[in-house]
C-alpha positions, 0 to 999 in steps of 0.5 A: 676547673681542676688545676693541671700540670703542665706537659713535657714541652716545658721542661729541658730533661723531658722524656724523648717520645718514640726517639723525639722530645718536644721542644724546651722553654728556650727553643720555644722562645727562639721558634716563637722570635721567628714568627713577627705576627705573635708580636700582634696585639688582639682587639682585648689589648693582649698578644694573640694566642693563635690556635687556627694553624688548621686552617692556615699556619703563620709564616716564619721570616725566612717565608716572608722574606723569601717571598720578596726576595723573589720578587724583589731580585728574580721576578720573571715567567718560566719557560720563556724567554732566554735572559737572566731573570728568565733562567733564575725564575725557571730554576728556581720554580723547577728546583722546587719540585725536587725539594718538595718531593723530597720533603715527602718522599717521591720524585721531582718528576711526579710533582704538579704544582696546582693553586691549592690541594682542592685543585689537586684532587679535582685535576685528578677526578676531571683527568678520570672523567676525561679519561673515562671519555675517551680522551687520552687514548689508550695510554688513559684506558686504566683509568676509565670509570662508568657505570658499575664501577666504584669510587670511595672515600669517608665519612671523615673528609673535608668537603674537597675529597668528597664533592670532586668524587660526587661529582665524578660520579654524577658526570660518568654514571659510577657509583660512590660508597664511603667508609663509615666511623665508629663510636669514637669518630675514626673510621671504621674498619668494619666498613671496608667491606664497601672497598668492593672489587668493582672500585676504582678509586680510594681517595681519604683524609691522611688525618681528620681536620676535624677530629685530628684523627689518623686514619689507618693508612695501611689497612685502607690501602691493603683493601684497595690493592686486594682489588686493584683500586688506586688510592688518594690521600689528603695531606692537608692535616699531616704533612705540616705536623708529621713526617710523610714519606708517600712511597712508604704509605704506599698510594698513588697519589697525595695532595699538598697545601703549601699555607697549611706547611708554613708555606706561602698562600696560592699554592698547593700540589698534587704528588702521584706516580710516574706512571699515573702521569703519564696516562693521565690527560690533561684537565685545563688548556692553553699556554705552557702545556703543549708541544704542538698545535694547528687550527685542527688538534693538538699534541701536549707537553709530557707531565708535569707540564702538561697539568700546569696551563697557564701563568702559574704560581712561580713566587709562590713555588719558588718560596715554598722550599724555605718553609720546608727548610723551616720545618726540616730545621725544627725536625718533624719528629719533634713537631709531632711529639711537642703537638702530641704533649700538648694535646693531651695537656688541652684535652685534659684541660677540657674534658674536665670541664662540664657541657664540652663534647669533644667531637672525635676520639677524647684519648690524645692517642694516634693523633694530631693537634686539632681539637674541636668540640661543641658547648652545650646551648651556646653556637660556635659562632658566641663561642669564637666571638667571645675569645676573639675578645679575648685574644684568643684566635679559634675556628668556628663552623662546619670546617667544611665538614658537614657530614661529618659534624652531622655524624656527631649530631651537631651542625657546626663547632668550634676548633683548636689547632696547635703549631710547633710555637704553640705553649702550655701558656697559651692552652692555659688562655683559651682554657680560660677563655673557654671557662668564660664562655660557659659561666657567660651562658651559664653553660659551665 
């Protein structure tokens, strides 16, 4: 393996990168002090290089400490009861919305709290199937669905933007198309023809956690607008690692995960437009969503109240703001552009390096820090085990993928994700490691 040199994030006069530089060796170490988990020591002796931030990010202090201030000093439900514990919780939940949706560009009003992005796509596809009948009146009518209509996504979704629309699909007699990919893993734009003028809905990824590849935004949702179709995205994979600003992206309705953004766990969110809201019904019954009721019917709160049934996450609404105040703080501008360096740096790193296939696009271009690639002969699940003892902490499986993966001739792989903490040093260890797996099986 060829010796490379090290990125710009090591070096204080690094070049600024689209008005942003990736951070320096002392801000490096002031971000990494904020994180008491790199502290931790793995079962080979050495501190864990932590490289699964897709799956869930690490938590800074101020998270942490938040979290328990919370339920230390303000513990109580919201929108009950008049005493001061009542009124500090119930402000604290409602003023997060408003930093949420600043942090992403929309409006406080438009933000329902849900227990993870999953759940925020689905309340939009059962709202669709209980609009589609009838409930809602006619408020709801827009956003009726049935047969020889159409819903699509891609090839590239985790299995959270597909399966809720399968399913809508099945239950409403609608049909479901997808965008294909091209050679390099990112969807193709020869398939927007399936974005057809009897489609209703386009739900996709903002950035694949596979690939980490962008997804062209602007001409996906210019085909739905030529036919009048709302559109959905997927943040999961962007919104902790790239400025997002929903009105400018210009769709209907985005989904958030709040552990994927240094938040806490239990959490996520569904933004979508006033007007959508409003004509939305609502999918879960039951305490704190209603205005009225008799043994016969009832009359439901306005949104968002109207989607959030129920005791909710209110710790976890009230904690989130302090991991969008953290990354605010490091500035999302220079998140993207440390995680861009180091991309290249690790996929140089293994490119190099024979019997490793990069699922996905193998130029750093156009997107983010999450690399996964399959070794020749040897199952992921050796792959991950062997840096495990190493201390090196990775992502193996389908990544809930699977069509994905299909496309790529492989049922399963191992991924590599970065955070803004990540190092040159640590793409070195798993580098290393890597090389171990291979020379163990004979692969490399």
């Amino acid at each position: 393996m060829s010796q490379k040199s090290a990125p710009a994030p090591v070096h204080d006069d690094a070049a600024p990168r689209g008005g942003a530089r990736p951070f320096n060796d002392a801000e490096l170490a002031e971000i990494r002090a904020d994180f008491p988990i790199l502290e931790r020591v793995g079962r080979g002796g050495r501190p864990i290089v932590y490289l699964d931030a897709a799956a869930t990010a690490q938590k800074p202090r101020s998270v942490i400490s938040a979290e328990a201030d919370f339920y230390t000093f303000n513990n109580s439900a919201v929108h009950r009861g008049t005493h001061l514990l009542g009124d500090e919780a119930t402000q604290a939940y409602e003023d997060a919305r408003y930093e949420l949706a600043a942090f992403v560009g929309g409006r406080g009003d438009e933000i329902v709290w849900t227990k993870n992005a999953t759940e925020a796509i689905n309340l939009v596809a059962y709202s669709i199937g209980n609009a589609s009948i009838g409930r809602g009146g006619s408020a709801s009518h827009s956003l009726r669905i049935g047969p020889g209509d159409r819903i699509v996504t891609t090839r590239a979704e985790h299995h959270a933007n597909l399966v809720p629309w399968q399913e809508l699909c099945a239950r409403t007699g609608a049909e479901l198309a997808w965008l294909d990919l091209d050679a390099d893993g990112r969807i193709d734009l020869d398939t927007l023809s399936v974005i057809t003028p009897n489609t209703k809905l386009v739900a996709f990824t903002h950035v694949s956690n596979v690939t980490g590849a962008l997804s062209p935004v602007d001409a996906i949702v210019a085909a739905a607008r030529n036919v009048g179709a709302l559109v959905l995205l997927d943040t999961c994979q962007s919104s902790a690692h790239m400025p997002i600003d929903v009105a400018a992206l210009g769709v209907d309705f985005a989904v958030f995960s709040a552990h994927k953004m240094m938040g806490p766990t239990g959490i996520g969110a569904l933004w979508a437009r006033r007007r959508l809201l409003e004509a939305m019904p609502p999918v879960l019954g039951g305490g704190s969503m209603i205005a009225s009721v008799t043994m016969e019917s009832a009359e439901y709160m306005p949104p968002p109240e109207r989607f959030e049934a129920g005791t909710q996450p209110v710790a976890q609404a009230a904690t989130w703001p302090a991991a969008l105040t953290y990354l605010t703080s490091l500035g999302m501008d220079r998140i993207h552009a440390h995680e861009a360096a180091l991309t290249g740096y690790l996929m140089d790193a293994i490119g190099d390096m024979p019997g490793i296939k990069i699922l996905g696009p193998t130029s750093s271009a156009d997107r983010i820090g999450v690399v996964a690639f399959a070794v020749d002969g040897v199952h992921p699940h050796d792959v991950g085990q062997i840096m495990d003892g190493d201390d090196i902490a990775v992502r193996v499986g389908h990544h809930c993928a699977i069509p994905l993966h299909h496309f790529f001739g492989v049922r399963s792989s191992t991924r590599a994700s970065l955070s803004p903490f990540t190092t040159v040093a640590d793409i070195d260890r798993f580098v290393e490691s890597l090389g171990r797996v291979g020379s163990y099986f004979g692969r490399v």
